[in-house]
TORVO-646532 format. One line per field, with one value per residue (C-alpha): x, y, z; residue in one letter; residue number from 1. Coordinates in nm, 2 decimals. Layout:
! TORVO-646532
px: c(X | ...)
py: c(Y | ...)
pz: c(Z | ...)
type: c(A | ...)
seq: c(NUM | ...)
! end
This chain:
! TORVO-646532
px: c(-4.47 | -4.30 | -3.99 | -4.02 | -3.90 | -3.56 | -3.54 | -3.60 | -3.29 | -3.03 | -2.95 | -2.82 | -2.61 | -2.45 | -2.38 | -2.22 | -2.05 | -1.88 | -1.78 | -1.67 | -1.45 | -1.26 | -1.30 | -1.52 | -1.75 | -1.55 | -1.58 | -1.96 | -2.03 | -1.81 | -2.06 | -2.41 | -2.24 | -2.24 | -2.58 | -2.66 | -2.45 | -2.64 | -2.97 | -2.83 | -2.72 | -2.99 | -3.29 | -3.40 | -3.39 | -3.57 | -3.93 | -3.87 | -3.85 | -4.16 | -4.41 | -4.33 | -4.34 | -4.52 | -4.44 | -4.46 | -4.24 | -3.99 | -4.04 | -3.94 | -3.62 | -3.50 | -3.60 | -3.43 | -3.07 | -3.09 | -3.13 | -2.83 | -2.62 | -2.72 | -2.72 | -2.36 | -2.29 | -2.44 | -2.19 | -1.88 | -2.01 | -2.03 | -1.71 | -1.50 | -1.39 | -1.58 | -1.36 | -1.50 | -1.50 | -1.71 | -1.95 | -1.93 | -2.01 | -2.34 | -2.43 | -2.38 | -2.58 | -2.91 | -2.87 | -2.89 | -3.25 | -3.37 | -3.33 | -3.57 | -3.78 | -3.89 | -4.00 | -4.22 | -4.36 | -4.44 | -4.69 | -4.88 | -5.10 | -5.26 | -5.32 | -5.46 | -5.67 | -5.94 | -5.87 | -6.15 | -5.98 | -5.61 | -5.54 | -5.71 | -5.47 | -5.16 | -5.19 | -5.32 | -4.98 | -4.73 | -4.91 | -4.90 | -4.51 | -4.39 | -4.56 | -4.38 | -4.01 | -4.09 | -3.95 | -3.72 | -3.43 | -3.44 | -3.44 | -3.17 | -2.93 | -2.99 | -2.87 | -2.61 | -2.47 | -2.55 | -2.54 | -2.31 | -2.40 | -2.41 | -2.72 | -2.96 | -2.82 | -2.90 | -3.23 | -3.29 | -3.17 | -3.41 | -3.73 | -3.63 | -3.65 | -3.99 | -4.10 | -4.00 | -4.24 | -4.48 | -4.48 | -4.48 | -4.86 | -4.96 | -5.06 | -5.07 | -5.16 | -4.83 | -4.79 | -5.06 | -4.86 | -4.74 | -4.35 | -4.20 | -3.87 | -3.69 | -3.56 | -3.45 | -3.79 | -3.96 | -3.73 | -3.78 | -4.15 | -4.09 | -3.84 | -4.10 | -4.39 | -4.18 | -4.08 | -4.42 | -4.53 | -4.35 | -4.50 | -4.31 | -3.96 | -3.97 | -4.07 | -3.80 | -3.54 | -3.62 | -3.58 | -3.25 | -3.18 | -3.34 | -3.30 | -2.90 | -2.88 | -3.14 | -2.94 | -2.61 | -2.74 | -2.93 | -2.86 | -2.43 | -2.38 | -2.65 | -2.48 | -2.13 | -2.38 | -2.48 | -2.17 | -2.02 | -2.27 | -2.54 | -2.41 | -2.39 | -2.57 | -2.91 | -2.98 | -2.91 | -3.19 | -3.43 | -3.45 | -3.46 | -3.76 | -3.90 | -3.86 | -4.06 | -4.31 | -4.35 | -4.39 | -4.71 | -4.83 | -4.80 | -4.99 | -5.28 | -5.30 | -5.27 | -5.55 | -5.76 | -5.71 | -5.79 | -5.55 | -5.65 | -5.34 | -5.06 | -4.81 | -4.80 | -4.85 | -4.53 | -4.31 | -4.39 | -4.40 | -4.03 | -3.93 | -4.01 | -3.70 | -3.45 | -3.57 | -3.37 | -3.04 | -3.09 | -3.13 | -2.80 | -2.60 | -2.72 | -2.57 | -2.97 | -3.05 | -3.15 | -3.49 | -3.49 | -3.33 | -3.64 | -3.83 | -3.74 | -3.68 | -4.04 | -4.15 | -3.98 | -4.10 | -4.46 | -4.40 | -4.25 | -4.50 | -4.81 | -4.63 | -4.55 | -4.87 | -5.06 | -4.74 | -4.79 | -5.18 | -5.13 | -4.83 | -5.12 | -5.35 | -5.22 | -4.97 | -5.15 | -5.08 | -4.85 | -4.60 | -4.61 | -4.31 | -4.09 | -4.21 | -4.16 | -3.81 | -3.71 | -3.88 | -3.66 | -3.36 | -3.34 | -3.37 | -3.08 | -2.84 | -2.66 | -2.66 | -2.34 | -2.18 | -2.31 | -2.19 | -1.82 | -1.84 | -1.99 | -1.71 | -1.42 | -1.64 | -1.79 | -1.38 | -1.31 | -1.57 | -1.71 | -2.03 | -2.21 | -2.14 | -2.21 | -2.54 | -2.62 | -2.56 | -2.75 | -3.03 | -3.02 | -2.99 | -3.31 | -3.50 | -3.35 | -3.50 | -3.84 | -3.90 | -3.80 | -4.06 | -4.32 | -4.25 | -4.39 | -4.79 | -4.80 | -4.65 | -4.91 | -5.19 | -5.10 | -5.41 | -5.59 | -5.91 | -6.20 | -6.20 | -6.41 | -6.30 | -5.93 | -6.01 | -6.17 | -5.88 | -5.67 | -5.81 | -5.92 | -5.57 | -5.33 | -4.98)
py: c(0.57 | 0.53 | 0.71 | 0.54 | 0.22 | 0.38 | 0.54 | 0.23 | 0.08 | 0.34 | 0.40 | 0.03 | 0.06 | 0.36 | 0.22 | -0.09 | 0.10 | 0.34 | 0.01 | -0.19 | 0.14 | 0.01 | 0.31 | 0.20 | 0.39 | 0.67 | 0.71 | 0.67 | 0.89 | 1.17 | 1.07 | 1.08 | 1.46 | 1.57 | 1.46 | 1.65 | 2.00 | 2.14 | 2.10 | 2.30 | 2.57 | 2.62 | 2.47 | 2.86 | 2.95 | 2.61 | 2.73 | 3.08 | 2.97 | 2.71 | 2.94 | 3.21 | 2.99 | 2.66 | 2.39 | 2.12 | 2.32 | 2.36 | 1.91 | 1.86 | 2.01 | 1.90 | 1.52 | 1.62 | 1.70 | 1.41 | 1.18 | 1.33 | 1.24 | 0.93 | 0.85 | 1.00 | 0.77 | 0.48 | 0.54 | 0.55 | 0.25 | 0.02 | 0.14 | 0.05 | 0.44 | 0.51 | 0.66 | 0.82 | 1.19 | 1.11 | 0.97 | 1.28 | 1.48 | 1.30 | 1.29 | 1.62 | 1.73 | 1.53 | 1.70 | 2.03 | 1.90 | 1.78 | 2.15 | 2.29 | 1.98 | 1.93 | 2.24 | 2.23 | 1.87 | 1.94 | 2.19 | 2.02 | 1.84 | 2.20 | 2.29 | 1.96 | 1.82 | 1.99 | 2.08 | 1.82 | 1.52 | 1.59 | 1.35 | 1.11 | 1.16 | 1.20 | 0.82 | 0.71 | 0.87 | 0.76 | 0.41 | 0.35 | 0.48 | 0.25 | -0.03 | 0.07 | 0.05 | -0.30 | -0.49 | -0.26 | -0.27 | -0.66 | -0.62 | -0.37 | -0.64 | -0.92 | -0.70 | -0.56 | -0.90 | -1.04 | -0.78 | -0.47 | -0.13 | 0.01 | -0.12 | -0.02 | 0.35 | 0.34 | 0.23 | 0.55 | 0.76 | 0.61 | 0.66 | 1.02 | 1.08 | 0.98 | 1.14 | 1.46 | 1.36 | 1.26 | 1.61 | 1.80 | 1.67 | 1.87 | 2.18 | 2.38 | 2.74 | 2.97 | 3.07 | 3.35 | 3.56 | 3.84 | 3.90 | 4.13 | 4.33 | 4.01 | 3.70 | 3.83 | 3.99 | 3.64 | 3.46 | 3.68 | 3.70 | 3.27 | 3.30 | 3.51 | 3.26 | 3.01 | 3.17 | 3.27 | 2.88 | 2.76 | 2.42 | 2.40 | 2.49 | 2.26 | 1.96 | 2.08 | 2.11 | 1.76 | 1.67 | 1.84 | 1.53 | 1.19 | 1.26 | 1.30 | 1.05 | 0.79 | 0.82 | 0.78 | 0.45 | 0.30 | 0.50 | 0.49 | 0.24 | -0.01 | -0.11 | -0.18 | -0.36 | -0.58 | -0.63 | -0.74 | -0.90 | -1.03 | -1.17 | -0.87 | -0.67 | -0.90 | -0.94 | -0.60 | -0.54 | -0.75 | -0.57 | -0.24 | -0.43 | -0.52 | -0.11 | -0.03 | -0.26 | -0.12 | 0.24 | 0.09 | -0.05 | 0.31 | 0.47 | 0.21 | 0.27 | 0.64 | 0.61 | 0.37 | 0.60 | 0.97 | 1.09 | 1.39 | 1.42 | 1.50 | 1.55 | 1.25 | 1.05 | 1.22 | 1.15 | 0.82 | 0.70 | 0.90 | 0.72 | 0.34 | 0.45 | 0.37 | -0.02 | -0.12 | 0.07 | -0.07 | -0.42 | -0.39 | -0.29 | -0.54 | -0.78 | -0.98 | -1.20 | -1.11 | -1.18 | -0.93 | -0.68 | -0.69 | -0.70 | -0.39 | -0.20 | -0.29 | -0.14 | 0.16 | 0.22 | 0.14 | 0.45 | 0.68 | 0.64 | 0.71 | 1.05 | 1.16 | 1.13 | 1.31 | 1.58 | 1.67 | 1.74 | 1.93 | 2.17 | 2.20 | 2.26 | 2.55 | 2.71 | 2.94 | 2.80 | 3.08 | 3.08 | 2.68 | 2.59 | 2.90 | 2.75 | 2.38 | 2.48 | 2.64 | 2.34 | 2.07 | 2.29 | 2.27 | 1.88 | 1.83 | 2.09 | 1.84 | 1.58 | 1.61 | 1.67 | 1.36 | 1.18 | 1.26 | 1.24 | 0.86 | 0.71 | 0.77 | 0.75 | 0.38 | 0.31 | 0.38 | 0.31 | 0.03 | -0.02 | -0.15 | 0.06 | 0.37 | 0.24 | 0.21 | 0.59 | 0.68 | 0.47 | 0.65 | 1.01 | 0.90 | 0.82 | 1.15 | 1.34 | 1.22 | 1.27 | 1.62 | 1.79 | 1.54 | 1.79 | 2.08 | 2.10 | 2.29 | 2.01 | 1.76 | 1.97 | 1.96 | 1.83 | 1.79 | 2.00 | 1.98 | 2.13 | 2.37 | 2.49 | 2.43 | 2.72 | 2.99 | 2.97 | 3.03 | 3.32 | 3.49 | 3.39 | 3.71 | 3.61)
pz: c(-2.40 | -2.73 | -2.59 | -2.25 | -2.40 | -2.49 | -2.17 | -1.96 | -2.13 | -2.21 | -1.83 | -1.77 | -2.15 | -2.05 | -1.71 | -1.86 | -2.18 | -1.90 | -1.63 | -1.92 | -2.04 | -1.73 | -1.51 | -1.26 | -1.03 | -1.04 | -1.45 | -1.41 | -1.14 | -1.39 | -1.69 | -1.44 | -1.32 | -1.66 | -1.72 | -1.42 | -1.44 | -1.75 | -1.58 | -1.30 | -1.56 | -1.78 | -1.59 | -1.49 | -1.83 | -1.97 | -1.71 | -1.90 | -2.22 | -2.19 | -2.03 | -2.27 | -2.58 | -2.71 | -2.48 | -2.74 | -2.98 | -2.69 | -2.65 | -3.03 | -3.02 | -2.73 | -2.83 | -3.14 | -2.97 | -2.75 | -3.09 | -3.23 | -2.91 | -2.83 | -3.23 | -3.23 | -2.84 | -3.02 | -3.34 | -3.11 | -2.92 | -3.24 | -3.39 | -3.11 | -3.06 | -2.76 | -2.46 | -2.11 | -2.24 | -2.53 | -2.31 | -2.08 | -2.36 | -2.51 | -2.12 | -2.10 | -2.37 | -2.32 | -2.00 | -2.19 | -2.35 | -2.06 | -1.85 | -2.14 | -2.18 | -1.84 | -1.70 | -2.09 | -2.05 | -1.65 | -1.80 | -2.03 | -1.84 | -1.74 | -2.07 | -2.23 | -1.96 | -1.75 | -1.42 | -1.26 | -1.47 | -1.38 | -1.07 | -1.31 | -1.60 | -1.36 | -1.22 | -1.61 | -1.70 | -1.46 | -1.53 | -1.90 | -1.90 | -1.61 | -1.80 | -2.10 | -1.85 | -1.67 | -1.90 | -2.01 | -1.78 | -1.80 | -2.16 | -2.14 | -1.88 | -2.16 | -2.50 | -2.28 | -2.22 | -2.58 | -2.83 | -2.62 | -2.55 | -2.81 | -2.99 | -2.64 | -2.67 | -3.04 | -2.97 | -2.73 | -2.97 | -3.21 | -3.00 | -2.92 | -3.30 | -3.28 | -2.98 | -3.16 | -3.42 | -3.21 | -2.99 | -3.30 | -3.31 | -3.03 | -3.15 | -2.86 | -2.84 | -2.71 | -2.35 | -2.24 | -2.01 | -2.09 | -2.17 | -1.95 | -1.94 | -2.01 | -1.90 | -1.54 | -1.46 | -1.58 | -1.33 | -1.06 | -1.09 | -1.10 | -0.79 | -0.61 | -0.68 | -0.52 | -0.21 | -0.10 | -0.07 | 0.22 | 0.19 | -0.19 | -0.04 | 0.26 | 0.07 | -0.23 | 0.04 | 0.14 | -0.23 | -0.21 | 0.01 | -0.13 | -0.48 | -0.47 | -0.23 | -0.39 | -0.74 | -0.64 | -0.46 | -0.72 | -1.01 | -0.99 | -0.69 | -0.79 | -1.18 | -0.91 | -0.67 | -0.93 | -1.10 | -0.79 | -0.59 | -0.80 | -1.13 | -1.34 | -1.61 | -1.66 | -1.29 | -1.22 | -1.46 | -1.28 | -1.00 | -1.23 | -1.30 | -1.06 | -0.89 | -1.27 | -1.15 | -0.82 | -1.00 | -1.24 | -0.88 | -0.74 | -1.03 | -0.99 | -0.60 | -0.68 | -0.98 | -0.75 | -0.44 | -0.40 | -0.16 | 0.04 | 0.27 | 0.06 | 0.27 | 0.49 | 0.18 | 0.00 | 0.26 | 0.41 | 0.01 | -0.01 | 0.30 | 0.12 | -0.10 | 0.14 | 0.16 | -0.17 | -0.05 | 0.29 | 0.13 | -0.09 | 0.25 | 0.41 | 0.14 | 0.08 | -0.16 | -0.51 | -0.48 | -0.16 | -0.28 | -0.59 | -0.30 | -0.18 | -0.55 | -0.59 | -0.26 | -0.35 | -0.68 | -0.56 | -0.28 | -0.59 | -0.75 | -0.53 | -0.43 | -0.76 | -0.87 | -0.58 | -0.56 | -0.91 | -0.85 | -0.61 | -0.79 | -1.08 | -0.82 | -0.62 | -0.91 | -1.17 | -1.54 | -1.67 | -1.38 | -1.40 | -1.60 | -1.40 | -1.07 | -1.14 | -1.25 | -0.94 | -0.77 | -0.95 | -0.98 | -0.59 | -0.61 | -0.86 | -0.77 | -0.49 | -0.77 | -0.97 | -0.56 | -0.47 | -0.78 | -0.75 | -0.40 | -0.38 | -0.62 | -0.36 | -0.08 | -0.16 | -0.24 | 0.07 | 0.29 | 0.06 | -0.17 | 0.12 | 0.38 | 0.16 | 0.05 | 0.44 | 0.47 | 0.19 | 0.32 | 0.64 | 0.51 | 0.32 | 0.67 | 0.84 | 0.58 | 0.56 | 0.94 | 0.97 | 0.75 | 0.89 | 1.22 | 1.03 | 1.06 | 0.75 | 0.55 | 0.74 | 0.68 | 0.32 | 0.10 | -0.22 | -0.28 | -0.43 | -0.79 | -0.75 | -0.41 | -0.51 | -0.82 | -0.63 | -0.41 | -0.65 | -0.80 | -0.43 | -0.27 | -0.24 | -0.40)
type: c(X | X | X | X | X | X | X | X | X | X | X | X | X | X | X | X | X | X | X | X | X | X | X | X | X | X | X | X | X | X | X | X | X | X | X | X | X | X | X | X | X | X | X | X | X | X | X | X | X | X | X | X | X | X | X | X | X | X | X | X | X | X | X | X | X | X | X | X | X | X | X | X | X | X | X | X | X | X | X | X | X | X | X | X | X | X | X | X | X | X | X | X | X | X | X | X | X | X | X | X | X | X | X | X | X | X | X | X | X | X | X | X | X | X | X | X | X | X | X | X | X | X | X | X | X | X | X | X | X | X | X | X | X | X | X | X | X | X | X | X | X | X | X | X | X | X | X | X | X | X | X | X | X | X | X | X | X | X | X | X | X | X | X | X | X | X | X | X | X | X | X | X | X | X | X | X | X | X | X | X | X | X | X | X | X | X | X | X | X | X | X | X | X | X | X | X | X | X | X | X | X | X | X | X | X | X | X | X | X | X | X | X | X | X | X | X | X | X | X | X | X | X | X | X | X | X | X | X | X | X | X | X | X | X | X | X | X | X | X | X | X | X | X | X | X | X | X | X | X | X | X | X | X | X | X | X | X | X | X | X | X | X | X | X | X | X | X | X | X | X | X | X | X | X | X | X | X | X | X | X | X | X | X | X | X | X | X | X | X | X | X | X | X | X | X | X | X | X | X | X | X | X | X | X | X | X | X | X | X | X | X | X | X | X | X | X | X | X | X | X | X | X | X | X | X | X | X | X | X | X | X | X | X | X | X | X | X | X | X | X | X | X | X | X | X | X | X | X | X | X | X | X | X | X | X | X | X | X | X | X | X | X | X | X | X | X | X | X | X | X | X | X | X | X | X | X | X | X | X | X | X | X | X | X | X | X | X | X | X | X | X | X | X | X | X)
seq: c(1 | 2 | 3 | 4 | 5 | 6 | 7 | 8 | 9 | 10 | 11 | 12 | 13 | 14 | 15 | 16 | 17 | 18 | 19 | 20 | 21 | 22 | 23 | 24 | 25 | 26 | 27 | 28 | 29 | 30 | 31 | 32 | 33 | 34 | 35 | 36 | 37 | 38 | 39 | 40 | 41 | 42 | 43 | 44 | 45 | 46 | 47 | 48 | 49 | 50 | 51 | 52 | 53 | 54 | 55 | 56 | 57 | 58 | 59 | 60 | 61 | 62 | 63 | 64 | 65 | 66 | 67 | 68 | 69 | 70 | 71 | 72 | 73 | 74 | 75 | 76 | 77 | 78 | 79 | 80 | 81 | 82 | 83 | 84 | 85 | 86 | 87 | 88 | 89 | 90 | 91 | 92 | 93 | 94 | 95 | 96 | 97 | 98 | 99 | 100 | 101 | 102 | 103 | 104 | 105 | 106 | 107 | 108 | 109 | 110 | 111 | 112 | 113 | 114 | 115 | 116 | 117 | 118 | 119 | 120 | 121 | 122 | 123 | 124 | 125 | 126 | 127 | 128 | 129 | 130 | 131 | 132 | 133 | 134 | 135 | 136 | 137 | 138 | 139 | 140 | 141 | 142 | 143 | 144 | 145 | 146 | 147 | 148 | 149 | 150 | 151 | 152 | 153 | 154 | 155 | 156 | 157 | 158 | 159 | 160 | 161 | 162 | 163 | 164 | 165 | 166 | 167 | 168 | 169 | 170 | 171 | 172 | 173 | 174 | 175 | 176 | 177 | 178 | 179 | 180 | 181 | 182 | 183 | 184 | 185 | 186 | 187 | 188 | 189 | 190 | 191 | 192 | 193 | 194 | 195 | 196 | 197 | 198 | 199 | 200 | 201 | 202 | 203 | 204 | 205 | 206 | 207 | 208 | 209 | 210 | 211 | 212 | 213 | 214 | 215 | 216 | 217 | 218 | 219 | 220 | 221 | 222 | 223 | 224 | 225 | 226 | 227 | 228 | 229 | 230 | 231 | 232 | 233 | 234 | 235 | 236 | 237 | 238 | 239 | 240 | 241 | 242 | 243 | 244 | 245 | 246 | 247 | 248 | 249 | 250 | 251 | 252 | 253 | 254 | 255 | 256 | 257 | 258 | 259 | 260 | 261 | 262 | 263 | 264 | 265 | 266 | 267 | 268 | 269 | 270 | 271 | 272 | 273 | 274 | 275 | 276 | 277 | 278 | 279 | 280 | 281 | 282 | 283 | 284 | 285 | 286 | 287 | 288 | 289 | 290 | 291 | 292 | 293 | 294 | 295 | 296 | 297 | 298 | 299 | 300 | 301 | 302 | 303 | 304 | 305 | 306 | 307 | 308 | 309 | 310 | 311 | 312 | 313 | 314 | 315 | 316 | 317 | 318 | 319 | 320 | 321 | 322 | 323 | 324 | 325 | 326 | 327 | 328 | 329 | 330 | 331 | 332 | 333 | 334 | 335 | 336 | 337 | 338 | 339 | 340 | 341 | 342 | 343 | 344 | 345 | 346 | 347 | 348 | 349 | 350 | 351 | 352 | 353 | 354 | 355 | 356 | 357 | 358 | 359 | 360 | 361 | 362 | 363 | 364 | 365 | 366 | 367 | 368 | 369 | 370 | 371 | 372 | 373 | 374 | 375 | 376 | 377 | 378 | 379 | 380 | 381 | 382 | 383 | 384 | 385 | 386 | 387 | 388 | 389 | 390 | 391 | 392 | 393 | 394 | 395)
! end
């Protein structure tokens, strides 16, 4: 949670330290690619690395390098000295932490919860972070305006110094499974995991879709939205807000509500994303546009939660990490694309018109795997059913 409250600012100051750089959309969609290309490149080799050694271990270092960069962003930022490439760099490198920390953190739940309690801790999870961000990106807009840049990335790099700390707490025992030949025959046996659950590469390949798509639009084109259409930095961060608050909404409806079909709830709460893009095009009113964010955080939220119980679920604990990374890797691979793409496309199309697009291809790809019974048919199981299939199931 700590860490959280850097996190829920630093995107909006690096935004604004990029746009006020003078570069526009282009220059930002160049820094959120670099963010993104490391994670393409080593996120294989971060779901090794964390089911073959401690997860947290694996946690602190990586919060430690992404306090040195945004320490070192922070420095440029306050000196005066900051230019685009610098910012490409310190982008680039928290990238590099995040391919090894998130395949690590995505399997701690499994080892520091029982398996009857994890849907529980899931929603409690997603909920006491988003309530961490709500303010956060309104926060963010204000110091932004007041203060500059520099002083919210400082911050981040602050609270990932003491999430390091923090994670170094944990304790937890090293990865049971056994090392094989090496790294390839890790990844292959991860690869192979993978492949033989249809249901996981249909909805990934959906993924491959909405989550390019959704962060160019909010993420890249949202900062320009604002800047141009609603005032600037601090009411851009109100409708960060208010998407935050939609996300602690969707943890509580998750937490409240046991969902049994998976499926239809993961992509009808996927589809809600498409409201705030669909908003922006259609040039509505700040409050609207909230409106929508809100919506749309509420739907992220509620399939998050149950999509995550059900990856814990169905994927044994010692091919977790491997699995997961092959999982996200297919989600952010068309991610730095879309980035460079969207700057000359919204320049020549418009903000507006590309945001329409975006919310579109958002629709398109919800309904398609909705046609698959499999993905319908998707649910949550009892514990104790959802175990012995697990151990009886051939792989």
């Amino acid at each position: 949670m700590l860490s959280w409250t850097g996190s829920a600012v630093a995107p909006i100051g690096m935004a604004f330290a990029v746009l006020h750089l003078g570069v526009g959309a282009a220059g930002l969609g160049l820094v959120l690619a670099a963010n993104m290309a490391p994670q393409i490149l080593l996120l294989l080799i971060g779901g090794v690395v964390a089911d073959r050694w401690p997860r947290a271990t694996v946690m602190v270092w990586t919060n430690v390098l992404s306090a040195g960069a945004e320490g070192v962003a922070a420095v440029l930022l306050w000196s005066g000295t900051a230019q685009v490439w610098h910012l490409v760099a310190v982008s680039a490198l928290c990238g590099a932490a995040s391919s090894f920390f998130t395949p690590a953190a995505g399997g701690v739940v499994v080892e520091v919860v029982p398996a009857e309690m994890r849907y529980a801790a899931n929603a409690l999870l997603k909920i006491g972070q988003n309530m961490v961000k709500i303010a956060g990106p309104a926060v963010g807009g204000v110091l932004v305006a007041a203060v500059g840049s520099g002083w919210v990335i400082g911050w981040d790099a602050a609270t990932f110094a003491a999430a390091a700390v923090l994670c170094a707490r944990l304790g937890l025992a090293p990865a049971k499974a056994k090392v094989r030949a090496g790294f390839v025959a890790d990844l292959r046996e991860g690869w192979d995991d993978f492949w033989s659950r249809r249901w996981l590469w249909v909805m990934v390949l959906q993924g491959a879709v909405v989550v390019p798509v959704w962060l160019v639009g909010y993420q890249m084109l949202g900062p320009v939205y604002g800047k141009d259409y609603l005032g600037g930095a601090a009411r851009w961060g109100l409708v960060v807000s208010a998407f935050t608050g939609g996300l602690v909404l969707g943890g509580a409806a998750a937490l409240l509500w046991k969902v049994r079909r998976v499926g239809v709830v993961v992509c009808v709460g996927t589809g809600v994303m498409s409201l705030p893009l669909a908003a922006m095009a259609a040039g509505l009113s700040l409050v609207l546009v909230a409106f929508a964010a809100c919506a749309a955080g509420t739907g992220l939220a509620l399939s998050m939660t149950v999509w995550a119980s059900l990856v814990q679920e169905r994927i044994p604990k010692e091919k977790l990490s491997r699995t997961m990374s092959y999982s996200t890797l297919g989600q952010v691979l068309p991610v730095p694309l879309g980035y460079l793409a969207a700057g000359p496309a919204s320049a020549y199309f418009g903000v507006r018109a590309t945001l329409a697009a975006g919310a579109a291809a958002i629709v398109a790809a919800v309904i398609v795997p909705l046609l698959l019974r499999q993905v319908r048919a998707l649910t949550l199981a009892p514990v104790e059913v959802a175990e012995e299939t697990l151990v009886s199931a051939p792989r």
